[in-house]
VEXDRENMI-694484 format. One record per residue (C-alpha): residue number from 0; y, z, x; residue in one letter. Coordinates in Angstrom, 3 decimals, decimal comma, always signed. Each point is the difference from the previous one (the first is absolute). Layout:
VEXDRENMI-694484
NUM	Y	Z	X	A
...
This chain:
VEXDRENMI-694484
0	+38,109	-3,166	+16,314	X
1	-2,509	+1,761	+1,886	X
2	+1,242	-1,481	+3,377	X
3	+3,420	+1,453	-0,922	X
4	-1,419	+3,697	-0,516	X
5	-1,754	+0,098	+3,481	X
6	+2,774	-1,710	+1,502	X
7	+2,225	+2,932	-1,169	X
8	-2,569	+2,544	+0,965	X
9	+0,219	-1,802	+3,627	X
10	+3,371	-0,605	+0,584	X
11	+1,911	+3,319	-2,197	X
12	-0,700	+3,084	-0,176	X
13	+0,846	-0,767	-3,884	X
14	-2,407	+1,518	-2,863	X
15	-2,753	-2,548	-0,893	X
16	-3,234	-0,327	-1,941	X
17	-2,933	+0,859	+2,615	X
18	-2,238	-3,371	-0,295	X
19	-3,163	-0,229	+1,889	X
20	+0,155	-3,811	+1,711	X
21	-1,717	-2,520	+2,341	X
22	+0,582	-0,669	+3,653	X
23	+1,737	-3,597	-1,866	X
24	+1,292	+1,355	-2,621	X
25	+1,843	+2,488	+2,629	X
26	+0,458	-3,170	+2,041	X
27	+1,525	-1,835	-2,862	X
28	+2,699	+2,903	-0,491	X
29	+2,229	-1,486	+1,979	X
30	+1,008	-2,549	-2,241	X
31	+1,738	+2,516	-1,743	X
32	+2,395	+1,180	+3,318	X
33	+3,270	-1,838	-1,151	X
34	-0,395	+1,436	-3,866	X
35	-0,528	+3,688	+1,740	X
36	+3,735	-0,687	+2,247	X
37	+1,103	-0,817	-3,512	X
38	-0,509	+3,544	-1,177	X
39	+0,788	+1,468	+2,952	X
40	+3,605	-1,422	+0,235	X
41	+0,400	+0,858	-3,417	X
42	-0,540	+3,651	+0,922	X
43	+2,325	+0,107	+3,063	X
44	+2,190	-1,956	-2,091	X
45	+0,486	+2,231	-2,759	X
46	+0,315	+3,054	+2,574	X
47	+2,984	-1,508	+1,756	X
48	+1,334	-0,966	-3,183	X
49	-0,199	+3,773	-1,324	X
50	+0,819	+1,171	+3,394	X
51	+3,370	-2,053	-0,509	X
52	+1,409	+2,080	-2,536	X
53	+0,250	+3,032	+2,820	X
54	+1,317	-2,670	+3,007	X
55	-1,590	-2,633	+2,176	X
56	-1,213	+2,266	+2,429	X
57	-2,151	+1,617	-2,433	X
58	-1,077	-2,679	-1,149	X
59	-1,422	-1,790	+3,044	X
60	-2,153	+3,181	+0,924	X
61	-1,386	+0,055	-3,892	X
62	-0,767	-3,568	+0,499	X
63	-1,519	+0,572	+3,844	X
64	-2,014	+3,380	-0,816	X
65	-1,283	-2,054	-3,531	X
66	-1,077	-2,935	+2,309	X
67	-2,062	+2,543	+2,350	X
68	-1,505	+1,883	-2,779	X
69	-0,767	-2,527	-2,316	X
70	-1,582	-2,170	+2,986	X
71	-1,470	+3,088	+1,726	X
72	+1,223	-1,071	+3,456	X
73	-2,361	-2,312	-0,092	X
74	+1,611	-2,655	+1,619	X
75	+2,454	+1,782	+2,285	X
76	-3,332	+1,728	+1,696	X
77	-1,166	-3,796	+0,603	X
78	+3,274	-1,027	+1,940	X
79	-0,351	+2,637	+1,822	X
80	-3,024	-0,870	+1,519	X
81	+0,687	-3,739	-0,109	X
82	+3,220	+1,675	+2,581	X
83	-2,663	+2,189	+1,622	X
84	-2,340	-2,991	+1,254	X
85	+2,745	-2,298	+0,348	X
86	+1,432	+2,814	+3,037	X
87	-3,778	-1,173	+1,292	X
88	-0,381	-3,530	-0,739	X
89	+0,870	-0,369	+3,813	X
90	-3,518	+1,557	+0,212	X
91	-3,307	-1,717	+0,003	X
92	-1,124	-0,814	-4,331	X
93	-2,538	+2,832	+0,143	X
94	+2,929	+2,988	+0,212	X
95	+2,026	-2,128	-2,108	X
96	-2,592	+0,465	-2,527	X
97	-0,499	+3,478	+0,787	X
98	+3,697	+0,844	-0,457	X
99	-0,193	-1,593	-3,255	X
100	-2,704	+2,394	-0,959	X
101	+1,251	+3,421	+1,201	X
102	+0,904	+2,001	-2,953	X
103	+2,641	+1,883	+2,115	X
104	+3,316	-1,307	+0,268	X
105	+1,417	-0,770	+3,256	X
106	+3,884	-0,605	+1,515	X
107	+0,778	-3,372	-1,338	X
108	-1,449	+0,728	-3,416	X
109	+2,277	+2,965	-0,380	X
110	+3,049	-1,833	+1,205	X
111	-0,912	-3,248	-2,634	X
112	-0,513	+2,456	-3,086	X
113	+3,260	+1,870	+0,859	X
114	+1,961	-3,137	+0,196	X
115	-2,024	-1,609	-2,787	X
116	+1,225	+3,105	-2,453	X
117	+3,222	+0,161	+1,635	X
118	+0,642	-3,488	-0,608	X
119	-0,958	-0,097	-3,546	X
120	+1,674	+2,840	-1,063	X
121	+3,687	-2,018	+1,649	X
122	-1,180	-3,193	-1,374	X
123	-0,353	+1,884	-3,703	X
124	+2,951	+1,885	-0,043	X
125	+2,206	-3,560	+0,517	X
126	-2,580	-1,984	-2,676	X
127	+1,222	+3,016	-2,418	X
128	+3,338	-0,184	+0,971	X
129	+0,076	-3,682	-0,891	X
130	-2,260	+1,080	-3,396	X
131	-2,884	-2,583	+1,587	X
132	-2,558	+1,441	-2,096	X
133	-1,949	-3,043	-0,860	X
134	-0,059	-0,978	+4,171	X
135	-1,669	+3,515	-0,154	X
136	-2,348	+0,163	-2,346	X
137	-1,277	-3,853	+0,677	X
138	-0,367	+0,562	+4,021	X
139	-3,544	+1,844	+0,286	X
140	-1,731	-2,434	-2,081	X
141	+1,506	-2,749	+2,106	X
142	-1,110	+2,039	+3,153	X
143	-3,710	+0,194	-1,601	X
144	-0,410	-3,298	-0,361	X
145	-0,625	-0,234	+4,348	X
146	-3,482	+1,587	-0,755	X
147	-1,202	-3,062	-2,175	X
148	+1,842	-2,279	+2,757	X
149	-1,010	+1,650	+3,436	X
150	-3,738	+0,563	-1,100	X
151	-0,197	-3,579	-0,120	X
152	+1,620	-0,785	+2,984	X
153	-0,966	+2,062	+2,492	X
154	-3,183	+1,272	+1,024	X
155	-1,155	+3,088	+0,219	X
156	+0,341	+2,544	+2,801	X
157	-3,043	+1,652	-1,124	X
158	-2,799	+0,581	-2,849	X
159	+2,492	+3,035	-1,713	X
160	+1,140	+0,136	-3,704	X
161	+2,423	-2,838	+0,489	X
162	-3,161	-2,285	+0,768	X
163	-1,013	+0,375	-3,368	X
164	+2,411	-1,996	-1,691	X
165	+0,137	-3,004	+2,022	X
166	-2,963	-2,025	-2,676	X
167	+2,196	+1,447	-3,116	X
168	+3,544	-1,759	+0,387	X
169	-0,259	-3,384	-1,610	X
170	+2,801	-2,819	+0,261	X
171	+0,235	+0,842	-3,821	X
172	+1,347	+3,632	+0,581	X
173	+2,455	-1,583	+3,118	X
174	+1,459	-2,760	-2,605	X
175	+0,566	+2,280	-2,703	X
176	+1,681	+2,942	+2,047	X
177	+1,849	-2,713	+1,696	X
178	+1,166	-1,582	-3,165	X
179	+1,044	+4,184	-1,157	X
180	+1,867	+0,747	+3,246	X
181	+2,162	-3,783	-0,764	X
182	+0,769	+1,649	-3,309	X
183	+0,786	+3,064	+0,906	X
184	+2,579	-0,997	+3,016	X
185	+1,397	-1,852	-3,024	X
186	+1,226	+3,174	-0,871	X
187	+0,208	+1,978	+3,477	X
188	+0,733	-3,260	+2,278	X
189	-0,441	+1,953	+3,107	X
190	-3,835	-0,428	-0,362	X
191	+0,196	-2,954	+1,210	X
192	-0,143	+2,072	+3,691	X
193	-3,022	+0,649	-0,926	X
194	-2,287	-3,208	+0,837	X
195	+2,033	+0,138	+3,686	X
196	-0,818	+3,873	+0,554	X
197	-3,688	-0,378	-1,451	X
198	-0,962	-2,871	+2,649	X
199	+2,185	+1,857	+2,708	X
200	-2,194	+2,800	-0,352	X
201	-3,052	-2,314	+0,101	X
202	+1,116	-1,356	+2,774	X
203	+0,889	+3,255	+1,915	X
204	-3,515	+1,299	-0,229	X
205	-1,713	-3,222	+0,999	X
206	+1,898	-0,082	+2,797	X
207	+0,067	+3,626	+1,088	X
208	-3,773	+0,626	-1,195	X
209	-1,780	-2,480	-1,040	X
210	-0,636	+0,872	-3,567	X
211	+0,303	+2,495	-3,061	X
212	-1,577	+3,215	-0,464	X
213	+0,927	+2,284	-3,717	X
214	+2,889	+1,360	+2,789	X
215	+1,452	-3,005	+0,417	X
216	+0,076	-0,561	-4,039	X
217	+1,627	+3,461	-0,365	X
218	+2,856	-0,962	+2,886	X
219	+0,752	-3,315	-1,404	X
220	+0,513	+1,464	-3,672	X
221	+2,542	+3,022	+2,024	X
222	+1,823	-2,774	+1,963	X
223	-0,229	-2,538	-2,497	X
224	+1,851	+2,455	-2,656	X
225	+2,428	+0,871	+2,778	X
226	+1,146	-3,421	+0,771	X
227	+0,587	-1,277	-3,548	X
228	+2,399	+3,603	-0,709	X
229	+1,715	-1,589	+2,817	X
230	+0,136	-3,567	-1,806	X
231	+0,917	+1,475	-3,039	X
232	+3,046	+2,078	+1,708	X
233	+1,132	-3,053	+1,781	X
234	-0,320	-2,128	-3,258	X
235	+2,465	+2,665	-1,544	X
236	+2,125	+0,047	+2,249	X
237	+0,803	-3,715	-0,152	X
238	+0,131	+0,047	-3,499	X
């Protein structure tokens, strides 16, 4: 339960118990990724829910600004720079990596978190419209299951926080989040985008960089959670 708490503290900007923990024990915290999606789609569920009783509208921006806050931007200010180095991945892999580091945001990083929102707050106002609330509140813990996959994929752009979960995702925590995610699409079946976008992304940033950095994490999650809204639209509309 531990894992949980600092995975919370690490991923929300939730209330949690401060714990004093390892380097592993920080490590191990990812394990606990998925369950942490699990409470935050439960929050931007219930928001669009409540938001639904004024009109859909309102409820896609209670569900979008809930998303932000809850998640502190967190992984909107990785795609950004993940859209910031990719503008320079025609450069040589040392201003790749330097992109990657700069704390300021550049062109293409605005432009992705603009659309990223923008797209988001369209895709939620149809999933309301079409009362999709369990597609909702099940898509970010799909989305952070890529952090347990792409850490053991792909190596690692550099020796940043990312790095330091590579040793702590065992085929144990892969099996049993796989084995949740089959469950859950039991109940949302547009999950099942989810293995295809997960090794898409994978794929993407082999190709374009070479590896993962905690950026590349916090993109994947954005564009993961994007693409499955999508699914789930799509899937209601052919219902």
């Amino acid at each position: 339960m531990k894992g949980l708490i600092v995975a919370i503290q690490f991923l929300t900007r939730l209330p949690a118990p401060r714990i004093a923990v390892s380097g592993a024990e920080f490590a191990a915290s990812i394990r606990w990724f998925p369950a942490v999606g699990l409470i935050v789609g439960a929050i931007v569920a219930a928001g669009c829910r409540l938001g639904a009783e004024i009109e859909p509208w309102t409820a896609a921006l209670a569900g979008l600004v809930l998303w932000v806050t809850v998640t502190g931007a967190l992984h909107l200010d990785g795609l950004g720079d993940v859209a910031d180095a990719a503008g320079a991945a025609h450069k040589d892999r040392e201003r790749v990596l330097t992109v990657l580091a700069d704390p300021h945001l550049g062109s293409f990083g605005a432009v992705a978190i603009g659309l990223q929102l923008l797209a988001k707050l369209v895709l939620l106002h149809a999933l309301v419209a079409a009362n999709a609330y369990p597609a909702i509140a099940l898509i970010p813990f799909a989305a952070r299951i890529g952090p347990l996959l792409w850490t053991r994929w792909l190596p690692d752009l550099h020796a940043g926080l990312a790095s330091r979960f590579r040793d702590a995702v065992r085929p144990l925590d892969l099996a049993i989040w796989t084995i949740a995610l089959a469950a859950a699409a039991w109940l949302s079946p547009s999950l099942l985008a989810a293995p295809p976008l997960l090794f898409g992304w994978a794929a993407w940033l082999w190709r374009r960089f070479g590896g993962i950095s905690g950026d590349g994490h916090g993109g994947g999650i954005e564009v993961t959670e994007t693409g499955l809204l999508l699914a789930a639209l799509l899937l209601a509309r052919l219902a």
